[in-house]
N, C-alpha and C positions, 0 to 999 in steps of 0.2 A: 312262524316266520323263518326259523333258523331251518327246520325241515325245508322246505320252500328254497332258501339259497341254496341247501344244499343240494337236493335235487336241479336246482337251476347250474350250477356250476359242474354237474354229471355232466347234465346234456351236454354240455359246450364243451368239456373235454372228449366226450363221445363224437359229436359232431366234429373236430376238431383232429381226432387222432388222425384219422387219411388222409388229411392235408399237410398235417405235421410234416410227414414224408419230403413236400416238396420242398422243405427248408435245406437249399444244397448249395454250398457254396459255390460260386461258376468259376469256371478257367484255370481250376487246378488240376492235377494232375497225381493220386494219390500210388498209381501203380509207378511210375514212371522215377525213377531215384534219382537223376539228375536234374529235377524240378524246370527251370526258365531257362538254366545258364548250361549251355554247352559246348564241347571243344568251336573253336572257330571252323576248324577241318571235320567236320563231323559225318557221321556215317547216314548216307542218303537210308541204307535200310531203316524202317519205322521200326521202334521198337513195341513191346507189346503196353499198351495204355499211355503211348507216347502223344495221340490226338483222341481222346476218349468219347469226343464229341461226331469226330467222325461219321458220316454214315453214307450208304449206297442205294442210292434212289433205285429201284426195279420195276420195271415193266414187264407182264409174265414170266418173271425170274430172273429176267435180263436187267444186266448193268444200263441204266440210263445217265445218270449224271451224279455231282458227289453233291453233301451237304451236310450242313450241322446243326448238331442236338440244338437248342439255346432253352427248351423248357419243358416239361416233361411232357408237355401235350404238343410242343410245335418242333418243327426240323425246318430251319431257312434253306431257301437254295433260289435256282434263276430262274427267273419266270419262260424262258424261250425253251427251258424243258419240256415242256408241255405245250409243245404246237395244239391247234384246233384238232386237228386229224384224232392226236393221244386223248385231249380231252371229251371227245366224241366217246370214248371207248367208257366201260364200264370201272370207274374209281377202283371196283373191286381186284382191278389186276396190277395196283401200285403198291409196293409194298417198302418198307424201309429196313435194312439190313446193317443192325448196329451191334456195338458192342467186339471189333475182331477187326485185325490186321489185314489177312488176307480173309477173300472169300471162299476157302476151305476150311478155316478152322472151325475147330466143333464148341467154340467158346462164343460165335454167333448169335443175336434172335433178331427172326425178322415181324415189324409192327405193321400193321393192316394201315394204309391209309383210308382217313375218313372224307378228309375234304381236303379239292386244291383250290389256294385261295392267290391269284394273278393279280397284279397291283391292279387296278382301275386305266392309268395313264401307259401302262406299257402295250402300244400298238407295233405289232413288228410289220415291216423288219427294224426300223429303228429297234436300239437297243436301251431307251431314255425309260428308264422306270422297271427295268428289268429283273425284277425281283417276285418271288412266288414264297406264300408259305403253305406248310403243309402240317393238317391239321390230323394227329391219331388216332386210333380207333381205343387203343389203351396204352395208360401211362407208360414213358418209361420208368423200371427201378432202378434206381440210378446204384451202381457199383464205381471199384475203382476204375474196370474197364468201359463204362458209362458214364460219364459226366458230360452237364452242361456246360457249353463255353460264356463267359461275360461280351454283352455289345458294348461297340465302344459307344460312350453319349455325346459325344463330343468329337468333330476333327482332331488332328494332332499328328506330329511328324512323329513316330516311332522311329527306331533304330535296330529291330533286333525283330525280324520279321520270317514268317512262313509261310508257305503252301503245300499240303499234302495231296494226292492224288491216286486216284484211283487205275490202276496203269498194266495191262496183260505182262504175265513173267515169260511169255518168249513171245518176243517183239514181229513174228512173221505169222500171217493170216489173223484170222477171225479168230478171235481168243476164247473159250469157253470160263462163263463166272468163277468155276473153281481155281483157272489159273490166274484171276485180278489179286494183287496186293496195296498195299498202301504205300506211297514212295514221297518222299518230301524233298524240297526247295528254300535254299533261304533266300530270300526276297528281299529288296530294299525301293522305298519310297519314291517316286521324283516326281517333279512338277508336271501341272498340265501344259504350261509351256514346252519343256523338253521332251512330254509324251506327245502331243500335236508333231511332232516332227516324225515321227512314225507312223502315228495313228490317226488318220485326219477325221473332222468331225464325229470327234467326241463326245459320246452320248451325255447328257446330264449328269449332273448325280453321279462324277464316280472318280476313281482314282488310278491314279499307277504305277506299279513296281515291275522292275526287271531284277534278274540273276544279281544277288551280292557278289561284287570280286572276289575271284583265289577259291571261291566255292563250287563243289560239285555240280551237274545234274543239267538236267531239263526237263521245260514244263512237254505235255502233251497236251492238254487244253480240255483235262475235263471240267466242263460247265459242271457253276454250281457250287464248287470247293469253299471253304474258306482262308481269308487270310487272317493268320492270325499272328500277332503280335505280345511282346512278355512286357511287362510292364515291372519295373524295377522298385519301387519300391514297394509291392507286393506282393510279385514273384509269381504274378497269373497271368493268365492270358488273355487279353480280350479278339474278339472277330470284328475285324477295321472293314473286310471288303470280302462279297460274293464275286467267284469269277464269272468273267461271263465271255471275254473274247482275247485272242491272242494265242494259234496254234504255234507251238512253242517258245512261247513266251519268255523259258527261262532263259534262251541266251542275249546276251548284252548285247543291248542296241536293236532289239527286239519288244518291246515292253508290253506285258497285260493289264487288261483293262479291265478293274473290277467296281461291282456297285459301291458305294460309299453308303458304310451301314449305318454311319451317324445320321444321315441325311433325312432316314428311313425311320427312325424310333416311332416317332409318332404315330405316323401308318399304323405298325406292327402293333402297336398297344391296342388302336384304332380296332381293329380285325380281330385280336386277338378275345377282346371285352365283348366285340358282338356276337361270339362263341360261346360266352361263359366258361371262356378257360383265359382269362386276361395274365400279359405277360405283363410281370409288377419289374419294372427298372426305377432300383433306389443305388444310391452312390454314384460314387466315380474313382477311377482307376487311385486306388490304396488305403478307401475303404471297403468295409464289408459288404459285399452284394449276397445277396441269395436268389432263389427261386420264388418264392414267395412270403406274406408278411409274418412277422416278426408275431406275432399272436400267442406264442407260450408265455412269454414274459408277461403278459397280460394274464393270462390267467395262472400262471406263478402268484400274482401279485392278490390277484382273488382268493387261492386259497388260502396266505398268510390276513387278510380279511376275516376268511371264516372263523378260522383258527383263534381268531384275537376275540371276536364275536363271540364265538364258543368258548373261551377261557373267560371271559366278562360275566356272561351267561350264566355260570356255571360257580363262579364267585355271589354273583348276587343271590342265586339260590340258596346257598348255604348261609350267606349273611339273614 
């Protein structure tokens, strides 16, 4: 019998090791030294592992639209990326380009997409439900310059908000991939009230921010991006909103319209569990989230089990 556990308790650490991996805390930032909080005046250039979730959606090599890590098998982004025409085309030429600032650097890799998965309810041109995930061919390993971002579960007004984007380093003609970098926006919240006065009929499901005061920049309107927000008593970041509409959005009195990712969990679980890569959302913002469940401590707790078993065992033999 003790043989027996113990071989039973192999398997399950053996079964068990490659998944361990996805145990990764979401929304931190482990490259990046000034963690959630930074100057008020801060430098629009991204620094390196400053959005680690980042990524660049590619259609045969070409920049398409932005989106984020959230789990080692899925990248969120807008569902209006992917017109009929692209989905028509062969999955094999979307590829996802993560891990790097700009896209020259040799600190890059790009993941095969496996599958694009369109919400059900998003009919265009309405923009109600506009939301798409996308499923990988293989994991990401998640580094400092790789990490997954946390979704938020819940609405909630934040106060200390981003948008990075995907944006050509010389602003005249067709830009070629190597010249795109990552350029950020700080963003703040307002009502659908105050957004209807710019934006009229407002898609479902979604929210909006324009430029913070006394702050740099402007958006360019890459679809897709996320908004991401620091949460202070944790000092992570969760993703509040996919962009999806608002070319230049970042100046005042302008505002973008992004999906409201709280809205969306269920879905995303939904979609994600029919894949057998299910995205596991435990906590809320200043507890511990991870990638996936918590399963060591379990068998932590098994081999202290054995061990007592085996020390009992091992007493009554000699008595």
């Amino acid at each position: 019998k003790m043989l027996q556990l113990l071989t039973a308790l192999l398997m399950a650490l053996k079964g068990h090791a490659q998944d361990e991996s996805e145990v990764v805390p979401c929304g931190y930032r482990p490259a990046f030294p000034n963690s959630s909080w930074l100057p008020f005046r801060e430098l629009l250039q991204v620094q390196n592992g400053e959005f680690p979730w980042q990524v660049s959606i590619q259609m045969s090599g070409q920049h398409l639209c932005g989106g984020a890590i959230i789990h080692q098998w899925w990248v969120l982004t807008a569902a209006h990326c992917f017109p009929r025409t692209l989905l028509e085309m062969a999955v094999v030429n979307v590829t996802v380009v993560i891990g790097a600032k700009t896209l020259s650097s040799t600190h890059l890799e790009r993941k095969q997409v496996q599958k694009i998965i369109i919400h059900k309810d998003y009919k265009p041109p309405s923009l109600d439900s506009d939301l798409c995930l996308l499923l990988l061919a293989t994991p990401v390993e998640f580094t400092s310059l790789k990490m997954p971002i946390c979704l938020q579960e819940k609405e909630r007004v934040w106060d200390r908000c981003w948008m990075a984007e995907w944006v050509p380093t010389a602003m005249h003609g067709p830009s070629e991939n190597a010249n795109m970098h990552l350029k950020k926006l700080r963003v703040s919240q307002i009502s659908r009230r105050e957004c209807s006065k710019w934006a009229q009929q407002l898609p479902r499901a979604t929210l909006c921010a324009w430029q913070e005061q006394d702050t740099n920049g402007n958006s360019q309107g890459d679809s897709g991006v996320p908004m991401v927000c620091a949460d202070h008593g944790s000092q992570r970041l969760f993703q509040v909103g996919v962009f999806i509409w608002g070319k230049s959005s970042g100046s005042r009195g302008r505002p973008g319209v992004f999906v409201s990712v709280a809205q969306f969990i269920p879905w995303i679980q939904e979609e994600t569990q029919k894949e057998g890569r299910v995205y596991s959302f435990v906590g809320a913002p200043g507890s511990s989230l991870a990638c996936a469940p918590q399963y060591p401590l379990v068998l932590g707790v098994g081999w202290q089990l054995l061990l007592t078993a085996m020390l009992t065992g091992d007493k009554s033999s000699h008595w």
